[in-house]
C-alpha positions in Angstrom: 82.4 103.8 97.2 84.5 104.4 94.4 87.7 105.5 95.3 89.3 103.5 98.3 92.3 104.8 100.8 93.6 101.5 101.4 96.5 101.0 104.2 99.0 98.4 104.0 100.8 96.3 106.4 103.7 94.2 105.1 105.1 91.8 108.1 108.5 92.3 106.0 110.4 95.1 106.3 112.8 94.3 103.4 112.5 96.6 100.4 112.2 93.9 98.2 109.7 92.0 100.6 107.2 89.8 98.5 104.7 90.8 101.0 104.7 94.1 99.7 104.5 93.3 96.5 101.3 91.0 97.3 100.0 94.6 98.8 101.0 96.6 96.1 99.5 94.3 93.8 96.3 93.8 95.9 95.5 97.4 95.7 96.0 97.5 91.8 93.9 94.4 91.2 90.8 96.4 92.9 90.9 99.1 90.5 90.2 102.6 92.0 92.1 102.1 95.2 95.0 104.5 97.0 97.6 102.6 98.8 99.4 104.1 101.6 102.3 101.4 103.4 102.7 101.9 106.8 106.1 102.1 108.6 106.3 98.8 110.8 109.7 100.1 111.7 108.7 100.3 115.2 110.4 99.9 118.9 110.4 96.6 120.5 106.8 96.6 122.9 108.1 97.2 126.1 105.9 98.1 129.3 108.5 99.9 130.9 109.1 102.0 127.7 105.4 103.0 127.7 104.7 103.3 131.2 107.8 105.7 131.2 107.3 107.7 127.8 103.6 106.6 126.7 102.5 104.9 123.6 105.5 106.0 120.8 104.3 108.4 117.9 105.3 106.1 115.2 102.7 103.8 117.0 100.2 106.5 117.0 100.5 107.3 113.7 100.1 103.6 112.6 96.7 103.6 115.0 95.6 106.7 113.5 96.2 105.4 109.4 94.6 102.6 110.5 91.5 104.4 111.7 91.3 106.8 108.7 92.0 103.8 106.3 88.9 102.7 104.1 90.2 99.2 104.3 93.7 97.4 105.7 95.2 95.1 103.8 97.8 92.8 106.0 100.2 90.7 104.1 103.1 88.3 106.2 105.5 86.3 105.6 105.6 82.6 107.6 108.6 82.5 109.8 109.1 79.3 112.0 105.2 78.7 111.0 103.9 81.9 113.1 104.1 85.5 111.8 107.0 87.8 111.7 108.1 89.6 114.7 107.8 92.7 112.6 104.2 92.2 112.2 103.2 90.7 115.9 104.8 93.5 117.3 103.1 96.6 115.5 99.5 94.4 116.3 100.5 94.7 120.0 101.6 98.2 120.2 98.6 99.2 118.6 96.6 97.3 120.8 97.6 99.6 123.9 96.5 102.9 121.9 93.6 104.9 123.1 90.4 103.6 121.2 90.6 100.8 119.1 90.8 101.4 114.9 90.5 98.2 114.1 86.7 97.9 115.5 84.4 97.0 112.7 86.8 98.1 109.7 87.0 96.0 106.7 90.4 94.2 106.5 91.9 91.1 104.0 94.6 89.0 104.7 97.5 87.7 102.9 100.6 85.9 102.7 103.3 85.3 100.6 106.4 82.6 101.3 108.6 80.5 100.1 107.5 77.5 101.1 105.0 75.7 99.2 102.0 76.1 101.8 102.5 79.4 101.0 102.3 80.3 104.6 99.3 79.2 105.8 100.3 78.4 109.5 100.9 81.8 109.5 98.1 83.0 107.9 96.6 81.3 110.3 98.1 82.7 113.4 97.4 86.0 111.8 93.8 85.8 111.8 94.6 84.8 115.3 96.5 88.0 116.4 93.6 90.0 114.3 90.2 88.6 116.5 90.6 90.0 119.7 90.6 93.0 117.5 87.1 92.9 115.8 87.6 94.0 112.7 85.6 92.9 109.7 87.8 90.1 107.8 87.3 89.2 104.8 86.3 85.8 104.3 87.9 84.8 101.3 88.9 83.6 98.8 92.5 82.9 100.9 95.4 84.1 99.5 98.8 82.2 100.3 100.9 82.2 97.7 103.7 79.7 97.5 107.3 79.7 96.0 106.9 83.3 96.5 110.5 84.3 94.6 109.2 82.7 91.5 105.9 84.1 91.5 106.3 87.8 91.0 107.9 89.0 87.4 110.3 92.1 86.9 107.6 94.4 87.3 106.4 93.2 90.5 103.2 91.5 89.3 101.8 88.2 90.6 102.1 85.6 87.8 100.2 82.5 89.2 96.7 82.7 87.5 94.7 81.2 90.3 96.8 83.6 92.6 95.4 86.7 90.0 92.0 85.6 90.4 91.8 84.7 94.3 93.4 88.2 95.0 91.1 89.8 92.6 88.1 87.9 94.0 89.7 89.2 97.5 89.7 93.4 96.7 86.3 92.4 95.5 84.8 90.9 98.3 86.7 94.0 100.8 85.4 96.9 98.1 81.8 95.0 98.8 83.0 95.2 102.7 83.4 98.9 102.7 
């Protein structure tokens, strides 16, 4: 497959969110690839909410990129050594949709925080959040990248050269997913 739609989910709704950047460059580093970043902007999960309204369509829109999407790429930050609220709630809201689009599609994961672990408790605990879904994860290489406000130049791109290659290795290895 030569070109890829790629979907992105940063678990940081900042504009300036490293996390994005880590998707943005991601989807650069695998070469013929169309990034779309999905809104994460979403209500609080509330049962009431859906029993009363049904599942929101910002959620069903997020379902339904997800199961159009080639591949997902999912990028968090580590807060408190989980992932970010922003993130763990989408993953439950799309997990009362009808269907499941996650089943069987190709995703990577990724982090990028400040401490020097470079998030990998919460990398971690988002595999977690991801099995019940089965999708196809990407093995590897891991990407956690550390000191994440000094790794990223003007431009946006990832400076670290092991970083560059583990990320490129990554889009690789999910291209060969596909």
């Amino acid at each position: 497959m030569a070109h890829v739609k790629l979907l992105g989910l940063s678990g940081a709704l900042r504009a300036s969110s490293t996390n994005t950047l880590l998707l943005k460059e991601a989807a650069r580093l695998m070469g013929d690839a169309e990034l779309t970043l999905a809104d994460l902007n979403l209500p609080l999960y509330d049962g009431d909410l859906e029993a009363a309204e049904g599942v929101p369509l910002a959620v069903q829109k997020l379902a339904d990129q997800i199961a159009k999407a080639d591949a997902v790429l999912v990028a968090s930050p580590e807060y408190n050594r989980g992932i970010s609220g922003v993130l763990k709630n989408a993953l439950d809201w799309v997990s009362r949709v009808e269907g499941n689009p996650w089943g069987g599609k190709p995703v990577a994961l990724m982090s990028a925080a400040a401490g020097r672990s470079g998030g990998d408790r919460g990398f971690v605990m988002l595999h977690n959040c991801m099995t019940p879904f089965a999708p196809k994860i990407v093995a590897g290489p891991e990407v956690t990248v550390a000191a994440n406000y000094s790794e990223f130049d003007a431009q946006g791109r990832l400076q670290g050269e092991l970083y560059v290659q583990n990320l490129t290795t990554l889009m690789a290895n999910l291209r060969a997913a596909i």
